[in-house]
C-alpha positions in Angstrom: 103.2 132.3 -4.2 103.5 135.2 -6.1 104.0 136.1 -9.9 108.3 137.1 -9.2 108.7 133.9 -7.3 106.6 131.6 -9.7 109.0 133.0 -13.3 112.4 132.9 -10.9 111.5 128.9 -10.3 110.7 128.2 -14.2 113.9 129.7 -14.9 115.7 128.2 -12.6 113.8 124.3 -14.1 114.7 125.4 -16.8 118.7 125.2 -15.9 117.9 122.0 -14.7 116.3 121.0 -17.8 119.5 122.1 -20.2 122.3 120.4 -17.7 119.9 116.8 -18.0 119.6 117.0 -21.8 123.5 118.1 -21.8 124.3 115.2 -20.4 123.5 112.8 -22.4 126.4 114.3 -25.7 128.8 113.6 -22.8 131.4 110.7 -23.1 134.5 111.6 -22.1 136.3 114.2 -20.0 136.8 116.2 -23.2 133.3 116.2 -23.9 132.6 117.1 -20.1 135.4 119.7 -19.3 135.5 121.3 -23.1 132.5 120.1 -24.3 134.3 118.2 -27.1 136.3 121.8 -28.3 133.4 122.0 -30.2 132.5 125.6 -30.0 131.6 128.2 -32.7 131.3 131.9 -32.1 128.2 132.1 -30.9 128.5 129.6 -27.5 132.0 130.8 -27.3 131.2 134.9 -27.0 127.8 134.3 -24.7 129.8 131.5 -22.6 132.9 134.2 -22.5 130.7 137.2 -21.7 128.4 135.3 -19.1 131.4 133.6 -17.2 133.1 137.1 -16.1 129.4 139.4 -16.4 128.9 138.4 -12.4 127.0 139.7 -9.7 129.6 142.2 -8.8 129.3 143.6 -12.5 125.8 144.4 -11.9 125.8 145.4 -8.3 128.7 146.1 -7.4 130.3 148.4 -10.4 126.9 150.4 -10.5 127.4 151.0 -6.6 131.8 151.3 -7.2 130.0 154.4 -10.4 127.5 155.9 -8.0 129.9 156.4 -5.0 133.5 157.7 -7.1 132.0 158.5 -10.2 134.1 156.6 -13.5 136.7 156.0 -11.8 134.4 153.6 -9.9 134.3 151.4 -13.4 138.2 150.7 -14.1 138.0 146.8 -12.8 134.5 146.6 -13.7 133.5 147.1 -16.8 137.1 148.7 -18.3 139.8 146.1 -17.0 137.5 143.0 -17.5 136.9 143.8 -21.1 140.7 144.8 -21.7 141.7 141.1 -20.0 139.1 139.4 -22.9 140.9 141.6 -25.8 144.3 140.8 -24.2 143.3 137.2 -24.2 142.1 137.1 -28.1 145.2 139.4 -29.0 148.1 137.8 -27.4 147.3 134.2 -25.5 143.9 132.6 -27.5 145.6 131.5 -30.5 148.9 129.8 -29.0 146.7 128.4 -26.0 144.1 126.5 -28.1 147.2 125.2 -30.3 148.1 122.9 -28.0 146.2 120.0 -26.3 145.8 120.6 -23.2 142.4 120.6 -21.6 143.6 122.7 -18.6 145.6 125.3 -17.4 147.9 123.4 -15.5 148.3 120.9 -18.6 149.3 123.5 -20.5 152.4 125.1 -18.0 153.3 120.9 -17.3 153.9 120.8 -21.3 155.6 124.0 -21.5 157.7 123.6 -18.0 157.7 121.3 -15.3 155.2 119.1 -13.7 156.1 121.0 -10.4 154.6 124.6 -12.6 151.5 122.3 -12.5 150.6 121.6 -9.4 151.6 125.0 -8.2 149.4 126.5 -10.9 146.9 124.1 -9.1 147.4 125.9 -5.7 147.4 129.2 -6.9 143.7 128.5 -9.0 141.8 125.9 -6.8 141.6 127.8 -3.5 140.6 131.2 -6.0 138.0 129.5 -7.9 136.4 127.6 -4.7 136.4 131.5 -2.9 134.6 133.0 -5.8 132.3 130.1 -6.2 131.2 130.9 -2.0 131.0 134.6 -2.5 128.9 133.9 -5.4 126.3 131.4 -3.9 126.2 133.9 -0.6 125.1 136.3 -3.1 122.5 134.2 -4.5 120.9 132.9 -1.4 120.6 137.6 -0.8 118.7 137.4 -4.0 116.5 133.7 -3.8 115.9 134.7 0.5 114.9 138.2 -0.9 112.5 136.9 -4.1 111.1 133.8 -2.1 111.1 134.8 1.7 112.9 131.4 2.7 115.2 131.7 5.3 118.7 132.9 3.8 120.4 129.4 4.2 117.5 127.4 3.1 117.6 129.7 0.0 121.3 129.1 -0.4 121.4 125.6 -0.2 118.5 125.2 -2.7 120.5 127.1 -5.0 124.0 125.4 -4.6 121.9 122.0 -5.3 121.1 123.7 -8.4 124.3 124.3 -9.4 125.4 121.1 -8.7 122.5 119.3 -10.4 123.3 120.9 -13.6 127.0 121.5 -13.9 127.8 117.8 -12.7 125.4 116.5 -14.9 126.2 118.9 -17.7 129.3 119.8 -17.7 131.0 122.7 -19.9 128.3 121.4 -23.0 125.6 122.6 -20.1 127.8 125.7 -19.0 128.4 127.1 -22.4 124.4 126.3 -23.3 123.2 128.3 -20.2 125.7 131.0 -20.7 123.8 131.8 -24.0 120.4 131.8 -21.8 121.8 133.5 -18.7 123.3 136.0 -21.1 120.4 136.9 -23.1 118.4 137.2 -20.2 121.1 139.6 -18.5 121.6 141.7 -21.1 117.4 141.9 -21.9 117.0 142.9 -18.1 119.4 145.6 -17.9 118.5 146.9 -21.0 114.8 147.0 -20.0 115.3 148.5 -16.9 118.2 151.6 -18.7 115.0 152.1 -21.0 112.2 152.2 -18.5 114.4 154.5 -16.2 114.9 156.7 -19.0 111.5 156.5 -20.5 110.5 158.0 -17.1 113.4 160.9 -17.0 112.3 162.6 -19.9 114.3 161.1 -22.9 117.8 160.5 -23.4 118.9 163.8 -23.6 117.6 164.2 -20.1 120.0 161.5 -19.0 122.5 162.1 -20.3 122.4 165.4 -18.7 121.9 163.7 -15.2 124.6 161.1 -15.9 127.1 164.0 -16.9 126.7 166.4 -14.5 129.3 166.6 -11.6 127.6 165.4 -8.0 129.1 167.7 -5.1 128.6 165.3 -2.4 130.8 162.4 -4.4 134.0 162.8 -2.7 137.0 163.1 -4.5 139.9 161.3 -2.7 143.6 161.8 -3.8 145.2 158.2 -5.4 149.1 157.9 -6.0 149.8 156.3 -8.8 150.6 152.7 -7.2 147.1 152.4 -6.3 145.8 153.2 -9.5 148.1 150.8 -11.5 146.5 148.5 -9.2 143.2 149.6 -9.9 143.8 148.2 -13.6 146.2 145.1 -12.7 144.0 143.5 -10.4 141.0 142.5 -12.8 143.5 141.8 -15.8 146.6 140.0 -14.4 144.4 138.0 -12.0 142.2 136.6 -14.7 144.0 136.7 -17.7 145.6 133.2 -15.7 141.6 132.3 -14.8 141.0 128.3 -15.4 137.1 129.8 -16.4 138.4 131.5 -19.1 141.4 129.4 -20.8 138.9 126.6 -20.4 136.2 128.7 -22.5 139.4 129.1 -24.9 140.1 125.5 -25.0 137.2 124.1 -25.5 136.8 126.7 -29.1 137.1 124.0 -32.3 139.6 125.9 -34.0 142.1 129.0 -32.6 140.8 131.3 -34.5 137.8 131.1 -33.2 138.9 131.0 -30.2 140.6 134.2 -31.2 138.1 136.0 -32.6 135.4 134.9 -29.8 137.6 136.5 -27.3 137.6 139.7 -28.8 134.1 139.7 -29.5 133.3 138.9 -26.2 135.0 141.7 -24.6 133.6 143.8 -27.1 130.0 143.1 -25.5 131.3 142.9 -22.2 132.3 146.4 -23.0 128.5 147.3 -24.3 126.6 145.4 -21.3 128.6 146.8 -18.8 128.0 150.5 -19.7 124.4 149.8 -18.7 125.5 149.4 -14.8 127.8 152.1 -15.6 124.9 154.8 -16.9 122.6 153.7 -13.7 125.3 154.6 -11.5 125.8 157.7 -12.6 122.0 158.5 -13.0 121.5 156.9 -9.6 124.4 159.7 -7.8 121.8 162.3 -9.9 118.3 161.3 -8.8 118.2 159.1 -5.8 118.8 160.1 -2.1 121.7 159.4 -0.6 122.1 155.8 -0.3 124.2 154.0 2.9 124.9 151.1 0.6 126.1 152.2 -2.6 125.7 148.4 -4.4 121.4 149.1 -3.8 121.3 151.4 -6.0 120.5 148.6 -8.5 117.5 147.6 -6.7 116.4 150.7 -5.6 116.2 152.2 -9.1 114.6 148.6 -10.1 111.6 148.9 -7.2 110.8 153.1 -8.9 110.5 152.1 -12.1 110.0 148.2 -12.8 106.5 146.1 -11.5 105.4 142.7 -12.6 107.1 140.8 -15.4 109.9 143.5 -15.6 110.6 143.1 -12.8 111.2 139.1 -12.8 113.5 140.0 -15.7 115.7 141.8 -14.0 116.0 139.1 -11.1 116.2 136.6 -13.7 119.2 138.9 -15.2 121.0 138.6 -11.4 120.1 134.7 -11.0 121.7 134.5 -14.5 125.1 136.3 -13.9 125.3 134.6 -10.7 124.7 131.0 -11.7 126.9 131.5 -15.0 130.2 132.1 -12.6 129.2 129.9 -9.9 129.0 127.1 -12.4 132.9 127.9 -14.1 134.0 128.1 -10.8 133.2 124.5 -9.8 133.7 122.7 -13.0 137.4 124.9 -13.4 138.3 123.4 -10.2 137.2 120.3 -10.8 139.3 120.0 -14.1 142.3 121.2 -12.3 141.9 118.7 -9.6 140.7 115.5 -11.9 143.4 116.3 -14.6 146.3 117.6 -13.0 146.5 116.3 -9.0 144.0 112.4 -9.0 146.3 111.2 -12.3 149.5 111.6 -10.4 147.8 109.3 -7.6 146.2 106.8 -10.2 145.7 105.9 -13.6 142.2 105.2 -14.2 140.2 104.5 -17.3 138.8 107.2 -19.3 135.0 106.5 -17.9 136.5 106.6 -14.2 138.4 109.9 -14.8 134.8 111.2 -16.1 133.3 110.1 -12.9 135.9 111.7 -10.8 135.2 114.8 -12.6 131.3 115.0 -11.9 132.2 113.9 -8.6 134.4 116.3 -7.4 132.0 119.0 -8.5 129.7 117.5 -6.3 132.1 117.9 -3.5 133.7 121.5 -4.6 130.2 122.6 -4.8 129.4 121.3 -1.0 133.2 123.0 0.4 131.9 126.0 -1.3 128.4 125.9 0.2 130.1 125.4 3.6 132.8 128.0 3.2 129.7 130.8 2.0 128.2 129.8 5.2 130.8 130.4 7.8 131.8 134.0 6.0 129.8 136.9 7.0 130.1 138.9 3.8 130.5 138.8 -0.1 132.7 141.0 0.1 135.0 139.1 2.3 135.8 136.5 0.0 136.3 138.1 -3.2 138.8 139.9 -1.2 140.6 136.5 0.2 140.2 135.5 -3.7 141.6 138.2 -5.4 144.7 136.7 -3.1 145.4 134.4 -4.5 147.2 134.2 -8.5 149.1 137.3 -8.6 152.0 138.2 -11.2 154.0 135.0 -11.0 151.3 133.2 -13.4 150.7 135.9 -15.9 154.2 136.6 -16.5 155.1 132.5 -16.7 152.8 132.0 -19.2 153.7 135.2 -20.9 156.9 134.1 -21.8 155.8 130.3 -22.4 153.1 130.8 -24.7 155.2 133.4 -26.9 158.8 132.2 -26.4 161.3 129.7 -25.3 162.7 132.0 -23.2 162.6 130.4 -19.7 162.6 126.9 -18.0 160.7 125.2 -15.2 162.7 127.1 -12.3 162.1 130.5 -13.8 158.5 129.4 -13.9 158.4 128.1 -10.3 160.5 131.3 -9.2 158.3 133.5 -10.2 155.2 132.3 -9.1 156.3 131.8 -5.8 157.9 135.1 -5.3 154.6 136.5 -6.9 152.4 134.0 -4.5 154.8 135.5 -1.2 154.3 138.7 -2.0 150.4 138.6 -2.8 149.4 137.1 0.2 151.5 138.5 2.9 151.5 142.1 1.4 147.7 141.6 1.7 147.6 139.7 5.1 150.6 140.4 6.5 152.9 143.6 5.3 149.7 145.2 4.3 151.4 146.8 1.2 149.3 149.1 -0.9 149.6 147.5 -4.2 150.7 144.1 -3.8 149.5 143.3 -7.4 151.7 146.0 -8.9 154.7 144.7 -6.7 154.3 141.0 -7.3 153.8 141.6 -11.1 157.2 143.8 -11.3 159.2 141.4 -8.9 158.1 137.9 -10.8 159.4 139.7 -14.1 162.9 140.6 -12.7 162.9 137.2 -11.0 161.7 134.8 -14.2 164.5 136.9 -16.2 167.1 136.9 -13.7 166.1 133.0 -13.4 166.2 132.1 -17.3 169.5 133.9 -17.9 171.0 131.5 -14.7 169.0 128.6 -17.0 170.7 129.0 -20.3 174.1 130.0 -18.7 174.2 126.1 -17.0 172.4 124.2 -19.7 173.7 126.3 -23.2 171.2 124.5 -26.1 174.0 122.8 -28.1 175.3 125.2 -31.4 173.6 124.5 -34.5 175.5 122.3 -37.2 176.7 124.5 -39.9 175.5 124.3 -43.4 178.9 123.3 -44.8 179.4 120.4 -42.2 
């Protein structure tokens, strides 16, 4: 067993280690699904960042960089950080006011329990798709490390996962956020520095990084396809259960405020570092037939020895952070908003619903990893799901009392119609920008019909 494969197992122990001692703080589903909403700034930021810093910001923006140059980085890391602002600016504060512990609790209290469960449909399936693309991407990375065959290594690590998020919870998530983002953000910060170091300097970077590359190719985008470019990472997760849970579980809303702008601030920060290797990669390395290696391939020139387990440790990290919001976020949705319409148990059976369904979540995911050939594949399938509908719903909710139930439900699933079959079906070249534009005109259009049939009654004057 070498050195690499001996530091990847203590850090993955010590995972294990946090979710057990978690575990025992945890008493009721608001301890277990918002860890109490007992979060200061620092959980909240690290938790934030880690949740949303995921394999594909390390892999796959520095590949997105290297092959299109910046443009490559507008999802990753440009519209991710302008979701978190957007999130601090406009939706923390009014979100963590109420008392809701999820999502779907939240559009129940503002609309209808029917906005619930469909907030349920649109979230569960999107969550459970990221959780498989990100466990296929882990078992790459444990198979690669390790040698053990690629499904061995992927159910060792979805057992993992399990272990400590059911155990854990969100007081385990948030804790190992703080580790898994440290450990990220010392890993791609080593490896920027050692590739530097052995460039010439800084000024010799930069120089690389700026300099045009002749063989990038520069292909024409209308301008539907580049308002999708930006819509896709912040309308689809602007509605994420990941991050209003992170938001809800904050003790007060101003930190919860202030945390989501702080964390996209460092989101910001880490994610130029994938950013500048992508562009020094286009400068120095051959030509690469996968773009997303160039990563690795800059990590095997320059890193050796305990560098080197840093940066897998920083990959583990960003992988196990998302993996582990995407089960307990799905469980949430599913113990809080679907199993109490069926029954009402007690608060300790409701906590054991919660930890079991991760359990089972985690296995689906496991299976659905298995039976897709590519990453790639399911993020695609999850970025499906969501659309428009959601963000403009709880647009107008959280800010106004503009709007009803059916405006809600109308626009979610004109938004869900359009997402999915103009990605399956139609095949239309921005369905995010069209379902966005069409759930606005149709949650108006609906909330005018609303207060024309039920007018609020006038308001008693002040001489009566």
């Amino acid at each position: 067993m070498n050195t690499v494969t001996i530091g990847v197992l203590l850090y993955v122990v010590a995972q294990l280690g946090i979710g057990l001692l978690a575990s025992r703080r945890i008493r009721d589903q608001t301890d277990y699904l918002v860890a109490g909403r007992s979060l200061g700034y620092g959980l909240a930021i690290f938790s934030l960042f880690a949740t949303w810093f995921g394999a594909e910001s390390c892999i796959g923006a520095a590949g997105a960089v290297y092959d299109t140059g910046l443009r490559g980085g507008r999802a990753d890391p440009f519209g991710y950080t302008i979701c978190l602002v957007l999130m601090g600016a406009v939706f923390a504060g009014p979100l963590r006011r109420g008392a809701s512990l999820t999502l779907g609790e939240a559009f129940r209290s503002r609309f209808s329990s029917g906005a619930e469960r469909l907030v349920v449909i649109f979230l569960v399936p999107a969550s459970l798709l990221w959780a498989a693309a990100q466990i296929r991407a882990l078992g790459h990375v444990v198979s690669a490390v390790t040698g053990m065959d690629f499904m061995i290594a992927s159910a060792v690590a979805t057992a993992v996962v399990i272990l400590y998020t059911g155990t854990g919870g969100m007081r385990a998530d948030v804790i190992t956020d703080l580790v898994q983002g440290i450990a990220l953000i010392l890993g791609l910060a080593i490896l920027l520095g050692v590739v530097i170091a052995h460039l010439g300097g800084v000024g010799h970077a930069v120089a690389l990084a700026t300099a045009p590359v002749a063989a990038r190719p520069r292909v024409p985008e209308s301008a539907w396809l580049a308002w999708e470019a930006w819509l896709v990472p912040i309308v689809g997760s602007i509605t994420a259960q990941e991050l209003a849970s992170r938001v809800l579980a904050c003790r007060t809303p101003t930190i919860a405020r202030r945390s989501s702008l702080y964390a996209g601030g460092l989101y910001l920060a880490v994610g130029m570092i994938p950013v500048a290797l992508g562009l020094i990669g286009a400068a120095t390395l051959a030509p690469l037939s996968d773009p997303e290696a160039v990563i690795p391939t800059l990590a095997r020139q320059h890193l050796n020895g305990l560098f080197e387990v840093l940066l897998l440790g920083a990959l583990i990290s960003a992988i196990l952070s998302t993996v582990d919001s995407n089960l307990l976020s799905a469980s949430a949705l599913l113990s809080r908003d679907v199993w109490p319409r069926a029954a009402a148990p007690g608060e300790r059976a409701q906590l054991l619903i919660a930890r079991g369904l991760v359990v089972a979540l985690g296995l689906l995911a496991f299976g659905i990893a298995m039976s897709h050939e590519s990453v790639y594949g399911l993020v695609e399938e999850a970025s499906a799901f969501g659309g428009g509908g959601m963000a403009v719903a709880m647009t107008f909710g959280l800010l106004s009392r503009f709007g009803g139930g059916r405006s809600a439900l109308a626009a979610m699933l004109v938004s869900m119609v359009v997402q999915i079959g103009g990605t399956w079906v139609w095949r239309i070249p921005a369905p995010m920008t069209v379902s966005c534009l069409l759930s606005l005109v149709v949650y108006v259009a609906v909330a005018v019909w609303e207060r024309r049939r039920h007018p609020r009654p006038a308001r008693p004057s002040v001489a009566a």
